[in-house]
C-alpha positions as CSV (number, residue, x, y, z in Angstrom):
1,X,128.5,175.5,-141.3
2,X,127.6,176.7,-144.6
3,X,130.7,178.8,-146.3
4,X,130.3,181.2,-149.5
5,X,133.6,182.9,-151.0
6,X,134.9,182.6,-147.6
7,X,132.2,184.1,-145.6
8,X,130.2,182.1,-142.9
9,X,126.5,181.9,-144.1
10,X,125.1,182.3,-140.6
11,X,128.0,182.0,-137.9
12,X,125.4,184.2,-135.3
13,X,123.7,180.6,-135.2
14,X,125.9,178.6,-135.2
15,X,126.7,177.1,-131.6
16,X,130.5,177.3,-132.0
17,X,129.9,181.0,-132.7
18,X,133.5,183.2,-133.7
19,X,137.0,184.8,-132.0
20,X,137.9,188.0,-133.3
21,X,141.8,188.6,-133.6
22,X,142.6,192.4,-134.2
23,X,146.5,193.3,-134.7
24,X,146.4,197.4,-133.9
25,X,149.5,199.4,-135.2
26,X,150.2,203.2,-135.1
27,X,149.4,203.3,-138.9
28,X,146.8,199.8,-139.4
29,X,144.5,197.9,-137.2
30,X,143.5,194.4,-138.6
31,X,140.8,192.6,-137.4
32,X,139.7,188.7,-138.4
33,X,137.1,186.9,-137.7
34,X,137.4,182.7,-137.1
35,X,135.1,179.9,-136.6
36,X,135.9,178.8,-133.2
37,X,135.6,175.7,-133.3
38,X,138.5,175.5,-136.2
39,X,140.6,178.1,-134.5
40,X,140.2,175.7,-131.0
41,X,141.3,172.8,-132.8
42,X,143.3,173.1,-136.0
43,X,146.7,174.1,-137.2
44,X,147.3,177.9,-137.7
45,X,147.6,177.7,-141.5
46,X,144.5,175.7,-141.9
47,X,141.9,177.9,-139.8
48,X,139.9,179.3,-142.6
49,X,139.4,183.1,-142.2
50,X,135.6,183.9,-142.3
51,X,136.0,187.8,-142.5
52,X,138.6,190.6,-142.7
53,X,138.2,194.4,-141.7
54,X,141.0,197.0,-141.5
55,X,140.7,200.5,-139.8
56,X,143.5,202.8,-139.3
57,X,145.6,204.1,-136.0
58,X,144.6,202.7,-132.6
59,X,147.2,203.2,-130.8
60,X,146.2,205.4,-127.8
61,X,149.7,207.0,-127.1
62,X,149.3,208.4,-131.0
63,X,145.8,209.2,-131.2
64,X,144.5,209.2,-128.0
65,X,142.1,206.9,-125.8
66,X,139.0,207.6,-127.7
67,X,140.1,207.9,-130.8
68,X,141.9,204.8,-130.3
69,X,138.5,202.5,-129.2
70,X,136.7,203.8,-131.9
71,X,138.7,202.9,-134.3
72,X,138.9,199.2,-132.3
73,X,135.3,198.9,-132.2
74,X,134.3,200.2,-135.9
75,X,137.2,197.2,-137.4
76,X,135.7,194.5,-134.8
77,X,131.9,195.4,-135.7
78,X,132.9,195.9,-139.4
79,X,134.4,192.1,-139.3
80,X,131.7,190.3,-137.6
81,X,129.5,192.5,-140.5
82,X,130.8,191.0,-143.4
83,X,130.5,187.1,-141.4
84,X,126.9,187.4,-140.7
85,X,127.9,187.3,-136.8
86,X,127.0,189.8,-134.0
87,X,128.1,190.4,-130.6
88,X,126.3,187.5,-129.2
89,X,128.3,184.8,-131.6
90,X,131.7,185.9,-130.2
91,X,133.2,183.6,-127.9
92,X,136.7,185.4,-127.5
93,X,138.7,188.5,-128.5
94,X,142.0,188.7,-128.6
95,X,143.7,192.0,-128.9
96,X,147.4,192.3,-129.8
97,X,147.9,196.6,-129.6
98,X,150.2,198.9,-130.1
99,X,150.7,200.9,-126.9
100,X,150.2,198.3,-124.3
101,X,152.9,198.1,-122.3
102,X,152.3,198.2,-118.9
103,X,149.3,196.3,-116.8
104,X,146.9,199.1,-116.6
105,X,147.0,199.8,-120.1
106,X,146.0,196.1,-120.4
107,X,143.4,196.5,-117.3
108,X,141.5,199.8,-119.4
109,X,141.1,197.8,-122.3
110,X,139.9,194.9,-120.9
111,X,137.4,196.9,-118.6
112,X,136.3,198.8,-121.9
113,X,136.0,195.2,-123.5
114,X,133.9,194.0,-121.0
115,X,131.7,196.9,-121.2
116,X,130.9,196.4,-124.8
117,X,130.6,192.4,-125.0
118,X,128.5,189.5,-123.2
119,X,130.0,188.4,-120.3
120,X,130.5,184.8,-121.7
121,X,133.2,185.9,-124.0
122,X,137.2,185.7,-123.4
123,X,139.4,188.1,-123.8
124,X,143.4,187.8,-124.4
125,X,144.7,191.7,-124.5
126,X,149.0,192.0,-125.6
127,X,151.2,194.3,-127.3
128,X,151.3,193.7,-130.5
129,X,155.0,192.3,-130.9
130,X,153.7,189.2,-129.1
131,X,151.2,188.5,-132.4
132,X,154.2,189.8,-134.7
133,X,156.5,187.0,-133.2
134,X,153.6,184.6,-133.1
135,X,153.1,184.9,-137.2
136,X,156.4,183.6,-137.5
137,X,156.6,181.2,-135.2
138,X,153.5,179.1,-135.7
139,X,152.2,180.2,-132.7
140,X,154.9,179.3,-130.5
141,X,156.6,182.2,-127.9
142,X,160.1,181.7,-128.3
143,X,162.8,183.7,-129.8
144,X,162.8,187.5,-130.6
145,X,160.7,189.5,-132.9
146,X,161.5,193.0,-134.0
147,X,159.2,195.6,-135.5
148,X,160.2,198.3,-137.4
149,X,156.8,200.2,-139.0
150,X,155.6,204.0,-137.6
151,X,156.9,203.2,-134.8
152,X,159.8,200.6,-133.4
153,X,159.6,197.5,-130.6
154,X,162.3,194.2,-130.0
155,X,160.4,191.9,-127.6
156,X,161.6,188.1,-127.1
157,X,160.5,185.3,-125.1
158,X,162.6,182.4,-123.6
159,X,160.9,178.8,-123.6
160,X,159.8,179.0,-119.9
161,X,157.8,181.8,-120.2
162,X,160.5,184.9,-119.4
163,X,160.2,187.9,-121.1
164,X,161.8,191.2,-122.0
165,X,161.7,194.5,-124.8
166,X,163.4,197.6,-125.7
167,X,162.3,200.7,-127.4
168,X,159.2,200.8,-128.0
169,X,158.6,204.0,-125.8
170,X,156.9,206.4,-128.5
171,X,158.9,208.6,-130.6
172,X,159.6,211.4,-127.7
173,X,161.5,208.9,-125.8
174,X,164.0,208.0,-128.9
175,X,162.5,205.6,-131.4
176,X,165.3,206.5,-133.7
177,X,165.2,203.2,-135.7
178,X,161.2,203.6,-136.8
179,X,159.6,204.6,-139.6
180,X,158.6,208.2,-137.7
181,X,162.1,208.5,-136.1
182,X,163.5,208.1,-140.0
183,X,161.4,210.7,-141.0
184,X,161.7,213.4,-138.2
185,X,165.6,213.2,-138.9
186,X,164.7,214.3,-142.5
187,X,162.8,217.2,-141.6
188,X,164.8,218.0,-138.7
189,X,167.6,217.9,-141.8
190,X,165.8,219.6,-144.0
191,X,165.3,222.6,-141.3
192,X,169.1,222.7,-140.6
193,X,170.7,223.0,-143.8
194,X,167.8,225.9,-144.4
195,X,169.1,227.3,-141.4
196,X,173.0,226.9,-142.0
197,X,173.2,224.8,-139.3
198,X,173.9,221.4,-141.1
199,X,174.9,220.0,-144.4
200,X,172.6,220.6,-147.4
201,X,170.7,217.7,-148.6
202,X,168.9,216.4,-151.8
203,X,166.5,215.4,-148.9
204,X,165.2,219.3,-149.0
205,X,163.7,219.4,-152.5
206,X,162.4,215.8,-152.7
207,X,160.7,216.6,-149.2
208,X,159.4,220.0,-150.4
209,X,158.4,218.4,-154.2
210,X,156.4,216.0,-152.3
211,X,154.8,218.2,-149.6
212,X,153.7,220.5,-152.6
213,X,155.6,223.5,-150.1
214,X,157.8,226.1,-151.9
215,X,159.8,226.9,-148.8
216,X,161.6,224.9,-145.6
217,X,159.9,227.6,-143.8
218,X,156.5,225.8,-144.9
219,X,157.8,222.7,-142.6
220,X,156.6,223.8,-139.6
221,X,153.0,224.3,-140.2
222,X,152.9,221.3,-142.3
223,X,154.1,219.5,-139.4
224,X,152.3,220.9,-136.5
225,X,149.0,220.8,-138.4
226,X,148.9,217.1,-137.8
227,X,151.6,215.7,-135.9
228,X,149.8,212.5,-136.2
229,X,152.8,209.5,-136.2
230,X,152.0,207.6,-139.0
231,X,152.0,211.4,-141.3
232,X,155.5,211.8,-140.3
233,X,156.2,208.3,-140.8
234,X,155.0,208.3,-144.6
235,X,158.5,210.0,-145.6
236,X,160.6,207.6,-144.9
237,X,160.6,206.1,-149.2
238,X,161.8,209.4,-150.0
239,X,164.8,209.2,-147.3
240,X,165.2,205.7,-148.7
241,X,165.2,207.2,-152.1
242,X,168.0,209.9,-151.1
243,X,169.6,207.6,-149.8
244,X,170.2,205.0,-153.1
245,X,170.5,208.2,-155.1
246,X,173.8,208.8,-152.8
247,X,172.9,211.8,-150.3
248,X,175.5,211.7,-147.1
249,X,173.2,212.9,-145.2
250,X,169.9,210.4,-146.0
251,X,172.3,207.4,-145.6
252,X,174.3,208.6,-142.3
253,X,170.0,208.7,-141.3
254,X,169.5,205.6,-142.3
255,X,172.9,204.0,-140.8
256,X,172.0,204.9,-137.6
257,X,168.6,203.8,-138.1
258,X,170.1,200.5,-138.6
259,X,172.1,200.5,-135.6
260,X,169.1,201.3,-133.3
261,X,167.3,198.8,-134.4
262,X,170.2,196.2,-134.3
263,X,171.0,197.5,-130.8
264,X,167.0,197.0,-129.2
265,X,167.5,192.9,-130.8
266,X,170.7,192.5,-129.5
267,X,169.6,194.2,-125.7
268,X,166.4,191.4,-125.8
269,X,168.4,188.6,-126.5
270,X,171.3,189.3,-124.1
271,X,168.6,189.8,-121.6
272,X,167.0,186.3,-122.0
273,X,170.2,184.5,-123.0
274,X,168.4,183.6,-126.2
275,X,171.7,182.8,-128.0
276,X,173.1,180.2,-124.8
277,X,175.6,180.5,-122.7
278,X,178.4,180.9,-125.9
279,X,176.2,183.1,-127.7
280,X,176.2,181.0,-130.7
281,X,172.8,179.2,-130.0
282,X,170.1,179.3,-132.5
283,X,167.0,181.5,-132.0
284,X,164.3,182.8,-134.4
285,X,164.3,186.4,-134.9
286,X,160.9,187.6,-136.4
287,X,161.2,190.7,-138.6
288,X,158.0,192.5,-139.3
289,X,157.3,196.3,-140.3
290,X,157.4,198.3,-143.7
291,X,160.7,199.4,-142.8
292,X,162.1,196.5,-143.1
293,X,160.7,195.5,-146.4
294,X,163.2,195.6,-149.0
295,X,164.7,198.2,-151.1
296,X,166.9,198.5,-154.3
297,X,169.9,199.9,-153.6
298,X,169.3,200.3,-149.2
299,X,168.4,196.7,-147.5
300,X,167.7,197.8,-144.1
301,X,166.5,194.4,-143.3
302,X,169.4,192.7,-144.4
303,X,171.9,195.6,-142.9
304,X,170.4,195.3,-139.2
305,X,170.4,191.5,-139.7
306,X,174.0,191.3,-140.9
307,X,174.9,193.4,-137.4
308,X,173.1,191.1,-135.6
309,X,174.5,187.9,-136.5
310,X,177.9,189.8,-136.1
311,X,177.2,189.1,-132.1
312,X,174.6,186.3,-132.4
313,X,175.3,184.1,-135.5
314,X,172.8,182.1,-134.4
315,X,169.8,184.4,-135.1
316,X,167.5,183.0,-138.0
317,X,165.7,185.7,-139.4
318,X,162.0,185.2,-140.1
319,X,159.9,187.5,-142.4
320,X,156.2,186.4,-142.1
321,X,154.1,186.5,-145.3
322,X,151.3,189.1,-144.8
């Protein structure tokens, strides 16, 4: 095969042909596109990548169903694009998705897969913690990953194949430690101390400054206008920012962001046993999500690590490079 700044030069020909990996998030969906015959037989690190595409939601609890395949199909299509391929050079698809999380949201998109692909072609449909623990694993499906982005997820896997999650359920059913359950605290803040209900905030005027509103009152057509998860979610650097700056109210927020999140990790691995019969096994502990990336003054990576190894000081946190 022929390769030009990373591009295959005619992978529709060649008889190997391509997989297409997509990781689809409440706020990104990724898609790649891989020789096969190098992503068969090689070491994760060394499979070359032949084209990248990225699309936005596609999460189907967020958006909704069509919404959600649309956005699937355009980042697939766009991918094998840019590597020269089409349909009829794919020879499997692997789809690691946001919002799967029970076997007939798998069995709709595998139906809807089938529908838009030859019938020679594989398909591997997950949630997309399993690919989250995967990147930082080398592949292997052991140990327990959390996410922390728009929205929130722990999932772990023993060695012999036994599984469990928490959270993960969407914000209405209490993602408190995500990036949209962050940010709905703020506003829900904001309303309060507007109301005389709670505490006043700096969180008010650096919402409001960056909303371009004049008024609290403004808060509740901004929100309702597009309600859309990763919108919401977008606040959470100026809670962050609160936060460092010293408001009680940002940090008491962010605090018990930190114990949610802790909390879903430590359920999954008492669940599994992950940390042995003492508890003081070692396990890997995946961390992925941009809530989790670092900050100045607030580290809620290291703050929800520090609780876990409190009760499992064998966790060994992982943070994948991108």
């Amino acid at each position: 095969m022929q390769y030009r700044n990373g591009v295959a030069a005619a992978a529709a020909e060649e008889e190997t042909g391509v997989i297409l990996g997509v990781d689809g998030g409440t706020t990104t969906t990724v898609c790649v596109c891989l020789p096969a015959a190098s992503a068969a037989g090689g070491s994760p690190e060394k499979v070359p990548v032949l084209a990248r595409a990225v699309a936005g939601c596609s999460n189907h609890n967020s958006v909704g169903e069509i919404a959600a395949r649309e956005t699937l199909e355009q980042v697939m299509a766009e991918a094998l694009s840019k590597a020269g391929a089409d349909h009829s050079a794919v020879r499997a698809v692997c789809l690691a998705v946001s919002g799967v999380n029970h076997p007939t949201d798998k069995q709709r998109i595998l139906n809807w897969l089938r529908d838009i692909f030859p019938s020679h072609v594989k398909f591997y449909v997950e949630n997309d913690a399993v690919a989250a623990l995967a990147s930082g694993t080398m592949g292997k499906l052991h140990g327990c990953v959390l996410i922390a982005g728009t929205g929130t997820i722990a999932y772990g896997f023993t060695e012999d194949g036994r599984e469990a999650r928490a959270a993960g359920a969407g914000p209405v059913l209490g993602d408190w430690g995500s990036g949209y359950g962050i940010a709905a605290q703020a506003l829900t803040a904001v309303i309060r101390a507007h109301d005389g209900r709670g505490p006043p905030t700096n969180l008010s005027e650096s919402i409001l400054d960056k909303l371009k509103l004049s008024s609290p009152d403004e808060l509740i057509g901004w929100t309702y206008a597009d309600p859309s998860w990763a919108r919401i979610a977008a606040l959470v650097p100026i809670v962050v920012s609160s936060a460092e700056e010293g408001d009680e109210v940002a940090n008491k927020i962010l605090s018990n962001s930190v114990e949610e999140l802790a909390d879903s990790v430590i359920a999954v691995v008492r669940r599994l046993s992950l940390c042995g019969k003492e508890g003081k096994d070692s396990f890997p502990l995946v961390m992925v999500g941009g809530v989790l990336e670092s900050n100045k003054g607030w580290d809620i990576a290291g703050k929800v690590t520090n609780c876990i190894s409190k009760v499992f000081p064998g966790a060994h946190p992982i943070r994948p490079e991108n």
